[in-house]
C-alpha positions, 0 to 999 in steps of 0.5 A: 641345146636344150631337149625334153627327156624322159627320165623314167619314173613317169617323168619329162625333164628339160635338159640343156645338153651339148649340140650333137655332131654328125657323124659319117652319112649323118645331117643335123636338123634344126627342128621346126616342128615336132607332134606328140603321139599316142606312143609318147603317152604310153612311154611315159606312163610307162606302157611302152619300151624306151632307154632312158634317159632319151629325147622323145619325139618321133614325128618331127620335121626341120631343116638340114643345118650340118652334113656329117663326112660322107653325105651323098644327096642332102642339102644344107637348108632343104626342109626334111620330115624323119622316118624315125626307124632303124632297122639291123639289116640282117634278120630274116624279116629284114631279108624279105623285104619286112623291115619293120618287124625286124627283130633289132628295130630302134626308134628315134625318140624311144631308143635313140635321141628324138624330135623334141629337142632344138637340134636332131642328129640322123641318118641321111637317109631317113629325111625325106625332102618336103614337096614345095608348099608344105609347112614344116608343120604339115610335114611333121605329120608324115609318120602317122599319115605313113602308118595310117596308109601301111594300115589301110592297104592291110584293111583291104577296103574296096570300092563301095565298102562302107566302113567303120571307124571306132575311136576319132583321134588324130588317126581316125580323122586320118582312115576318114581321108584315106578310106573315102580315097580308097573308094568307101560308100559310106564311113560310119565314125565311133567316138565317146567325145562329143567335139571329135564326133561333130569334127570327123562329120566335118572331116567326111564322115557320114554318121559319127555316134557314141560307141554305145549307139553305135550298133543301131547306126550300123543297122540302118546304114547297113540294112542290119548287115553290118560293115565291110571294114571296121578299124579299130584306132583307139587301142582300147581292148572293148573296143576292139571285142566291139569291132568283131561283135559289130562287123558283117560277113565276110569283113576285114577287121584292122587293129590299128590303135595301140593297146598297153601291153598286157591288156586282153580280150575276150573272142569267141572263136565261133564268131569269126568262123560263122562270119568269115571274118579276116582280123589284121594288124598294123605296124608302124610304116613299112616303105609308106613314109615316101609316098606320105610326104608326097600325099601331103599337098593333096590331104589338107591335114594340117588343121589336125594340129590344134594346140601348139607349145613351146618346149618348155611347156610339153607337161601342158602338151602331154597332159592335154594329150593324155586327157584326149583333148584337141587332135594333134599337139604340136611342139616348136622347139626353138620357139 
């Protein structure tokens, strides 16, 4: 089979390799769809942890086409989306019901053989069957749509909260989704591209503006409030300063947006106590994949995919999604 591998030194390598076998309570999937995410950019910019040489890839979806010895429930043909993550079972944080701040947590497509590739090998319990009616291409969302909700439960939103989301990537236009869900009034989008504003507007947002406007959109919105929530989605460091500059008394602040290691920024301890603010984190998609999948009928998200590549051009995928362009970027592997 054939599979994109990151071979370090910034470099993405079409390898043919032979057919993976699965082992005891393993399946094999023919994978039908794969997206590149933000963290694949960083990997291969060298800003995130892999073990090279690896198959990249952690939001993927396929059939089941092999069952390994001792497979309880899969079945053959059924199409699945993969919760990319294992966990060791016995830190603290696993015992207490934490998983995904494990302290031996490896990932698919960084540690272990990923999604970009014909043919997948994983644990039977990490695919998740897809709901009837939901492409392969829908269901290689679930990942993100699993971190996106695990990060709106820890932003705390509220009924009538009006809400700010800065930077309208793929998870932005995600948060839109999920914060008019979760009952905000109003949703107030922060994006420097000018194609991503006029697309969350359409998405539900209910002003989008350059981040540079964004101060005065606020104190309109908000009476010079400012608002409840703010998500910060795009792992750029300013703009996280931005989102405790900009939020009102009292409000949750949600780091979302991965930033490389190393980057810092500059608070003033004053401000959080004058405001009272609450800063919180989000990590990946603790016991969320589930309740993803079966969200998926409901969202219509599959319009979120706007470029789609065969393997052997995912160079073209990762420079269009290095440089930001479209929303998601799709890769059939056996295409």
């Amino acid at each position: 089979m054939r599979g994109a591998f990151y071979i370090g030194a910034k470099e993405l390598e079409i390898r043919e390799v032979p057919m993976p076998e699965p082992g005891s309570g393993e399946v094999r999937i023919k994978v039908e769809f794969a997206t590149l995410c933000g963290t694949d950019v960083h990997i291969v910019a060298g800003e995130y942890f892999s073990r090279p040489p690896v198959i990249l890839g952690h939001e993927f979806s396929g059939r089941i086409e092999k069952l390994g010895p001792g497979v309880s429930a899969a079945k053959l043909g059924e199409l699945v989306t993969v919760e990319p993550h294992k966990y060791c079972r016995v830190c603290k944080y696993c015992k207490t019901g934490r998983e995904h701040l494990c302290i031996d947590k490896r990932a698919y497509g960084s540690y272990y053989n990923g999604g970009f590739a014909q043919y997948s090998v994983i644990p039977e319990n990490t695919a998740y069957v897809v709901p009837d009616g939901v492409t392969a291409r829908e269901a290689a969302l679930t990942e993100v749509l699993g971190c996106c909700i695990h990060g709106l439960e820890r932003a705390r939103i509220r009924q009538g909260d009006v809400v700010a989301i800065l930077g309208c990537s793929s998870v932005g236009m995600l948060f839109i989704k999920l914060a008019r869900r979760a009952g905000a009034a109003r949703i107030i989008v922060s994006e420097p591209n000018e194609e991503r504003r006029g697309c969350s507007v359409g998405y539900g947002a209910d002003v989008a503006v350059h981040p540079r406007d964004l101060h005065n959109a606020l104190k309109t919105a908000t009476g010079g409030l400012g608002p409840d929530v703010v998500i910060e989605c795009s792992g750029v460091p300013a703009a996280t300063e931005q989102a405790i500059a900009i939020a009102g008394k009292g409000a949750n602040i949600l780091v979302f947006g991965v930033a490389p290691p190393g980057k810092t920024i500059e608070v003033e301890p004053n401000i959080l106590f004058k405001k009272e603010l609450s800063l919180f984190a989000s990590n990946i998609n603790p016991f969320t994949h589930y309740r993803a999948v079966h969200m998926l009928p409901t969202l219509d998200i599959g319009s979120l995919i706007t470029h789609t590549f065969p393997l052997a051009r995912i160079n073209e995928a990762l420079d269009l999604a290095t440089r930001g362009i479209g929303f998601k970027i799709g890769i059939e592997p056996n295409a």
